[in-house]
LODOMAR-467575 format. One record per residue (C-alpha): residue number from 1; residue in one letter; chain; z, y, x. Coordinates in steps of 0.2 Angstrom, whole numbers. Example, Ala and Ser with C-alpha at 12.3 -4.5 7.8 and 13.67 -1.06 7.14 Angstrom:
# LODOMAR-467575
<node 1 a A <39 -22 62>> <node 2 s A <36 -5 68>> 
//
This chain:
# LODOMAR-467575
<node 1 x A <511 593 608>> <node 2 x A <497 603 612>> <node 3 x A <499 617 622>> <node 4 x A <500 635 616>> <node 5 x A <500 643 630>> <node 6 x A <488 637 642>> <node 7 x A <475 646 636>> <node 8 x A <479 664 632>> <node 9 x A <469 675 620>> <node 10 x A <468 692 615>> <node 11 x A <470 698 595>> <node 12 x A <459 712 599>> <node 13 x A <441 703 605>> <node 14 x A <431 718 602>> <node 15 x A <441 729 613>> <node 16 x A <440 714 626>> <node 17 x A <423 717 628>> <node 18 x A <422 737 626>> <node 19 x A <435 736 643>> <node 20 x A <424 725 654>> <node 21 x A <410 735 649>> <node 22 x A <420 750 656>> <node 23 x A <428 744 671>> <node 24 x A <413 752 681>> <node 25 x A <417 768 676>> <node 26 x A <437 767 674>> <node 27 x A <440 764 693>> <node 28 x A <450 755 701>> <node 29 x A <469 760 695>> <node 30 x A <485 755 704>> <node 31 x A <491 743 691>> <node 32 x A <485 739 675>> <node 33 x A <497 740 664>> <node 34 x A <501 742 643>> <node 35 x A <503 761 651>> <node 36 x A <485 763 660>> <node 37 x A <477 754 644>> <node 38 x A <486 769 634>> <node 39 x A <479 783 645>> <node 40 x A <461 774 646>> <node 41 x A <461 775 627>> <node 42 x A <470 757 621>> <node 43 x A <485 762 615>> <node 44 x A <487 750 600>> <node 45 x A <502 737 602>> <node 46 x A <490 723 598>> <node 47 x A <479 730 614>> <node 48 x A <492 722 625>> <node 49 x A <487 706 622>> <node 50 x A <473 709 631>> <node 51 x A <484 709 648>> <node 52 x A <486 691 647>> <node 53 x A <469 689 647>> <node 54 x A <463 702 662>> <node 55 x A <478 688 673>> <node 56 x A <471 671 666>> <node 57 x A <452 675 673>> <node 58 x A <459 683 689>> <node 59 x A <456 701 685>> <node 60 x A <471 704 690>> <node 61 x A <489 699 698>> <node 62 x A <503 694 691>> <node 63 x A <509 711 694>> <node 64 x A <494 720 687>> <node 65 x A <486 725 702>> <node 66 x A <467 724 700>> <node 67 x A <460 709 711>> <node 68 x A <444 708 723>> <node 69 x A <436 702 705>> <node 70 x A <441 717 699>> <node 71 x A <431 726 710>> <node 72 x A <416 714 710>> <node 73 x A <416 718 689>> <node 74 x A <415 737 696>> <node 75 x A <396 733 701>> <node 76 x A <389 720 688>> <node 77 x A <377 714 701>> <node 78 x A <369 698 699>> <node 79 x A <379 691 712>> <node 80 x A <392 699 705>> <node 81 x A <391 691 689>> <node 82 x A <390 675 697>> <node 83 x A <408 678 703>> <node 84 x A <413 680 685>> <node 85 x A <404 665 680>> <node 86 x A <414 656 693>> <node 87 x A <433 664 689>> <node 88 x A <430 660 669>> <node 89 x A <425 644 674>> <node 90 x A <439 641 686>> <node 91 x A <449 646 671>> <node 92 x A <444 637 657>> <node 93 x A <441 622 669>> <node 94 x A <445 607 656>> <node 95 x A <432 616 644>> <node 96 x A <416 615 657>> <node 97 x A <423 598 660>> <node 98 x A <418 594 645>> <node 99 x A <404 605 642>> <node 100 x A <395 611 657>> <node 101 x A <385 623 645>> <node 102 x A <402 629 639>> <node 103 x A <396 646 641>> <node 104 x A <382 639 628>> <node 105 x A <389 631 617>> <node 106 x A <392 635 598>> <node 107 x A <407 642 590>> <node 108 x A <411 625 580>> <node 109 x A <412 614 595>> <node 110 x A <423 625 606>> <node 111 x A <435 628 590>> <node 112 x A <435 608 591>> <node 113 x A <441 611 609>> <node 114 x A <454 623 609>> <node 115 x A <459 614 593>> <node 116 x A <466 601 605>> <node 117 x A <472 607 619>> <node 118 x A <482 622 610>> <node 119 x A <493 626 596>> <node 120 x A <491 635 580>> <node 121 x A <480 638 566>> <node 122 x A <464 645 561>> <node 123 x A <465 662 564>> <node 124 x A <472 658 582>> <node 125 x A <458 646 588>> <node 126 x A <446 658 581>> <node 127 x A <454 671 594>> <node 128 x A <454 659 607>> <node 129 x A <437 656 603>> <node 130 x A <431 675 605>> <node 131 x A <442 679 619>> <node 132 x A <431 664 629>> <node 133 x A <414 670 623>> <node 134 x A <416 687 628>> <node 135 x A <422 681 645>> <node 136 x A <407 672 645>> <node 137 x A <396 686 642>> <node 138 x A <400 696 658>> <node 139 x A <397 680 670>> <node 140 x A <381 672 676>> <node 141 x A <381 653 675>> <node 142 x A <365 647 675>> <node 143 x A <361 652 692>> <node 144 x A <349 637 702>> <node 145 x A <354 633 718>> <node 146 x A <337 630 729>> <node 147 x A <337 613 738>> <node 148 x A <341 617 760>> <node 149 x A <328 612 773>> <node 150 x A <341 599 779>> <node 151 x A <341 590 762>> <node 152 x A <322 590 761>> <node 153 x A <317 576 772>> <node 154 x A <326 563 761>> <node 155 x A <312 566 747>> <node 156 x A <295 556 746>> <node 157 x A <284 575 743>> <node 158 x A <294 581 760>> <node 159 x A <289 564 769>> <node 160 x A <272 567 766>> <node 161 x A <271 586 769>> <node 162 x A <280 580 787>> <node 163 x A <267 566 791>> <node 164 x A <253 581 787>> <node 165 x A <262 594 797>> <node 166 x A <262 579 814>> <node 167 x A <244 573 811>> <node 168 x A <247 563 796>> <node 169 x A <242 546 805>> <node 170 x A <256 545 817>> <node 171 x A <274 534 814>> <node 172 x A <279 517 804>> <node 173 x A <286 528 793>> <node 174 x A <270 538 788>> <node 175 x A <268 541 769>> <node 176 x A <250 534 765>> <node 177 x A <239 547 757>> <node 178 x A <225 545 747>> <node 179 x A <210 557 745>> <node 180 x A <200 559 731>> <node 181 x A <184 570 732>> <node 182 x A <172 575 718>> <node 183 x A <156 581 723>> <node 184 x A <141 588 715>> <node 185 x A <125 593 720>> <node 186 x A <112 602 710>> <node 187 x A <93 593 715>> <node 188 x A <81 603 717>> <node 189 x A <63 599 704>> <node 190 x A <53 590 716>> <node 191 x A <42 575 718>> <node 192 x A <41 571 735>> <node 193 x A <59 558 738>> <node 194 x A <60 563 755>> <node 195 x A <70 577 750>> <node 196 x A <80 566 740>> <node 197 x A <82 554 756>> <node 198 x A <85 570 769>> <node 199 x A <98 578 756>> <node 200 x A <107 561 752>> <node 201 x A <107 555 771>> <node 202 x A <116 572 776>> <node 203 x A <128 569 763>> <node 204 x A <133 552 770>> <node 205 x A <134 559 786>> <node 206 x A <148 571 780>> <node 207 x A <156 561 770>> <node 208 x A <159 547 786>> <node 209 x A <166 561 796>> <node 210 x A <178 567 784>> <node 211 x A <186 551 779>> <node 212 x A <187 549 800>> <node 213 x A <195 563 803>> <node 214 x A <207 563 787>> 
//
């Protein structure tokens, strides 16, 4: 039997998202509770399913007190956004299992998800559907991680720019590098060919010392 609880939503999406839009300015209250949402302005019955929701992604405790996420959503920095990127997909784990784009992902093929891993009909996956996305929008999931120095070694372009950096030349393990060079010269009109010879034997003489000292 699929499971209708594992995943909670909210019948009031659009108040979802107008709440995490003002945590920054609502503080930091003792507990959040069907009472606080009242006094901040959400004082519909259905506005309590939103409670459920604010526990699931680790807003806050079981006993309503707002949690260290809480205070990160308080200053949507980018690193604070990361946080929340990584609380919803803590949360909705199977779904990033299956699609690490979740966050991406069209509406059809998460309806497909929740479909099978909750109960209900229509109008419920469509809830469960919105309550995600909206989570989604307030977390940073794309974030690239830039490779260390310690993992660097172990790729062929880092082998080379090492075997440069020690001479190049040195080492069984040195990458060989190949030099192409393309020059041109610009002849001067004349009709004697010893400038022809002088200018070609200095460019030979160059050229032997570069590929000497390469």
């Amino acid at each position: 039997m699929a499971e209708q609880s594992k995943y909670p939503y909210t019948t009031v999406p659009g108040k979802l998202r107008e709440l995490l839009q003002k945590i920054p300015s609502v503080g930091r209250p003792e507990k959040v509770t069907m009472a606080w949402l009242s006094s901040a302005g959400w004082s519909s019955s259905n506005d309590r399913s939103m409670l459920p929701v604010l526990r699931f992604v680790g807003l806050i405790g079981d006993d309503g007190r707002p949690t260290d996420l809480w205070t990160a959503a308080r200053s949507p920095t980018a690193e604070n956004k990361v946080l929340m990127g990584e609380a919803v997909k803590s949360a909705y784990a199977d779904l990033f299992a299956l699609y690490p784009d979740a966050h991406r992902k069209d509406t059809e093929s998460l309806r497909n998800f929740f479909r099978t891993h909750t109960g209900g009909g229509d109008q419920v996956q469509a809830k469960l559907v919105q309550t995600f996305q909206i989570l989604a929008e307030f977390g940073e999931f794309d974030s690239l991680e830039l490779p260390s120095e310690v993992d660097e070694p172990h790729s062929e372009a880092a082998s080379i720019r090492s075997g440069s950096r020690t001479g190049g030349r040195g080492g069984k393990h040195a990458a060989p590098i190949s030099l192409t060079v393309n020059i041109q010269l610009q002849l001067p009109a004349t009709a004697d060919a010893g400038v022809y010879d002088s200018l070609f034997a200095s460019m030979r003489k160059h050229l032997v010392e570069l590929t000497e000292t390469a």
